[in-house]
N, C-alpha and C positions, 0 to 999 in steps of 0.2 A: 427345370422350370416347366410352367405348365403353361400355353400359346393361349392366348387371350380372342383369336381369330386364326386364319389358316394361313401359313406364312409358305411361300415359295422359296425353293432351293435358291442360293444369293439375293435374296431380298436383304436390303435392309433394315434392319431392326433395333430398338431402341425399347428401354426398361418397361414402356406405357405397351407396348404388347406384349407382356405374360401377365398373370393374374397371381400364382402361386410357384410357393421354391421349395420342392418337395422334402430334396436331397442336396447335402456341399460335403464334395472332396477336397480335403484341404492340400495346399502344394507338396511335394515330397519332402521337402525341409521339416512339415510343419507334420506330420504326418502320424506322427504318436506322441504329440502335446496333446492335453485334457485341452480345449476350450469350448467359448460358447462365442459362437455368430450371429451377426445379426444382419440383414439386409432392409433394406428400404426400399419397396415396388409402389409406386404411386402414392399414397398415404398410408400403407398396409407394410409393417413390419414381421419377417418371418425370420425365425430364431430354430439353429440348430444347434447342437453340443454334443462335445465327449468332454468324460470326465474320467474313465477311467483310459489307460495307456500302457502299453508294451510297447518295448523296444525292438527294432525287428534283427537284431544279433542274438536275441535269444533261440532261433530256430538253429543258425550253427554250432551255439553251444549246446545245446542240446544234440545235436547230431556226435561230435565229438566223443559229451559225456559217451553216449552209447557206446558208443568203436569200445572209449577204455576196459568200459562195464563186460560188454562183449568179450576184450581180449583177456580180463580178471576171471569170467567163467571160465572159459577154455585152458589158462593157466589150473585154476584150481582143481579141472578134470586131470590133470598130467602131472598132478602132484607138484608142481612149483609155486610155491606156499609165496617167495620171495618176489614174485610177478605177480602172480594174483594179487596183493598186498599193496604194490606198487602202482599196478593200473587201477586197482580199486580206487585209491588215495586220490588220482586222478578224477575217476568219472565221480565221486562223489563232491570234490569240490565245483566240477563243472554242474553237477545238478543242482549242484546251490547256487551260482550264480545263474542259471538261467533261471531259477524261480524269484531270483533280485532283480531279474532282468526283466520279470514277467508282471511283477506289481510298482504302478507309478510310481510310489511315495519312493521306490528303493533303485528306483535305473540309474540316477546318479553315484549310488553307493557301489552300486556293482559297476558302473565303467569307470570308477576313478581307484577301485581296487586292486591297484597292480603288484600286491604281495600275498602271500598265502594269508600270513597273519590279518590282514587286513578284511579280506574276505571273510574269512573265518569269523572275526569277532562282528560284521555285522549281520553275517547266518544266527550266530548265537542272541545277537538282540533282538534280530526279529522276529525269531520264532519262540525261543524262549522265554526273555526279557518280556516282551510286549506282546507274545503269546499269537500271534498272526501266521504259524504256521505248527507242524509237528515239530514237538522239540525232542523226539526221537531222531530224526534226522542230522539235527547238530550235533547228537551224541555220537551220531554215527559218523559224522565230520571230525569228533576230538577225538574218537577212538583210533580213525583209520592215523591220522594226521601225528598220533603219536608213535603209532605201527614203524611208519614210513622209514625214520630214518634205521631204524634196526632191521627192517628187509633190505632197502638199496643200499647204506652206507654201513652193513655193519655195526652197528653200534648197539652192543650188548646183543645177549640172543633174543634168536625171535621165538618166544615163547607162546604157541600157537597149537592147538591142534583141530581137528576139520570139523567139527564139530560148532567152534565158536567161527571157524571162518565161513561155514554154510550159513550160521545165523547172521553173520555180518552181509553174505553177499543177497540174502532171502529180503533184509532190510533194504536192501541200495534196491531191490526189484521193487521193492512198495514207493520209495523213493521217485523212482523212474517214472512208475504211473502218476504218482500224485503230481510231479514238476510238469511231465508231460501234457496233464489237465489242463497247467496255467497257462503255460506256453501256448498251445495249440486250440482251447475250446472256446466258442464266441465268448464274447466279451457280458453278454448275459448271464451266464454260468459260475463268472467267476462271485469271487467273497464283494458283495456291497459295500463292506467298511474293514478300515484297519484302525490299529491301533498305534499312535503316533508320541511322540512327544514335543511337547509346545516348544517353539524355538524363542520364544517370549512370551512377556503376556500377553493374554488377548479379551477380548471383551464378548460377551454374549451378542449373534447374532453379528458379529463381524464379519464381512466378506475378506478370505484368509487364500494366500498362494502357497507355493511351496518353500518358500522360504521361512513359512510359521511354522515350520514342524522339522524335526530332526531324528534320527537315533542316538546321538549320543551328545547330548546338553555338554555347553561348558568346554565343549573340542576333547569330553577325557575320551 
């Protein structure tokens, strides 16, 4: 707020000495909800907002992903195709969720995604489906995600040679950068609009929450 006159250290103060509100941090609770504020100073209303929002677990997941990513190279340097594969499988799904975790419309998707499959299929809606991100990346999520159980669990061979596994881990690096973007650059930087699906009807010029939009209509 901006002092309206020159106020002494423990002075008493009251809303009729400031004149403007420049900046509002909102509580820790509330901390990466999109809103819009309003305050009331004498007759002069000042109005601040976010509208767009990250979750702040997406900075751990992203660190994670890394470690995997990290331990998949160093696997693939040492010839163990069965590790590399494995932690891949890992840092790639972790890069998906922290780029769910990095766009508002999708933080509820990403923390109530406690199965692989789950996760998965709302990587593939968003990026593909409704086209809001690289839909290379999901491929690279069903390719690694089919890998898996035939590197850890044995199940049939793993049919692989280094060639397609350089191309697989070259992608998880472009991956890397581009999640890294969301997660981490101001909030200016990031994409202006997504592309959503109506959770109902709605009417032109409706003021709409997050309850109007969905990924997947209908609970399929």
């Amino acid at each position: 707020m901006m002092a309206a006159r020159p106020v002494k250290a423990g002075e008493v103060i009251t809303h009729t000495d400031f004149t403007e509100i420049n900046s509002y941090t909102p509580p820790e609770e509330s901390a990466n909800v999109p809103h819009i504020t309003g305050f009331l100073t004498g007759d002069t209303w000042f109005f601040t907002y976010r509208l767009g929002g990250r979750d702040p677990a997406r900075h751990e997941t992203l660190e994670a992903a890394r470690e995997f990513f990290a331990t998949a190279q160093d696997a693939f340097a040492a010839e163990r195709l069965r590790a590399c594969v494995d932690n891949a499988t890992s840092a790639v799904e972790l890069f998906a969720k922290t780029e769910l975790l990095s766009c508002a419309p999708t933080i509820e998707f990403a923390r109530k995604s406690a199965s692989h499959r789950a996760l998965s299929a709302a990587y593939n809606v968003w990026t593909r489906r409704l086209e809001n991100g690289d839909p290379r990346f999901a491929e690279l999520l069903n390719r690694l995600t089919a890998l898996r159980p035939k590197a850890r669990y044995l199940e049939r061979s793993l049919d692989l040679d280094d060639d397609e596994v350089r191309q697989l881990l070259d992608l998880l690096g472009e991956m890397e950068r581009h999640v890294a973007h969301l997660a981490e650059a101001p909030l200016h930087e990031l994409p202006g609009r997504y592309n959503l699906i109506a959770a109902r009807p709605l009417k032109a010029g409706e003021l709409v929450g997050a309850d109007a939009s969905t990924l997947f209509p209908n609970n399929s």
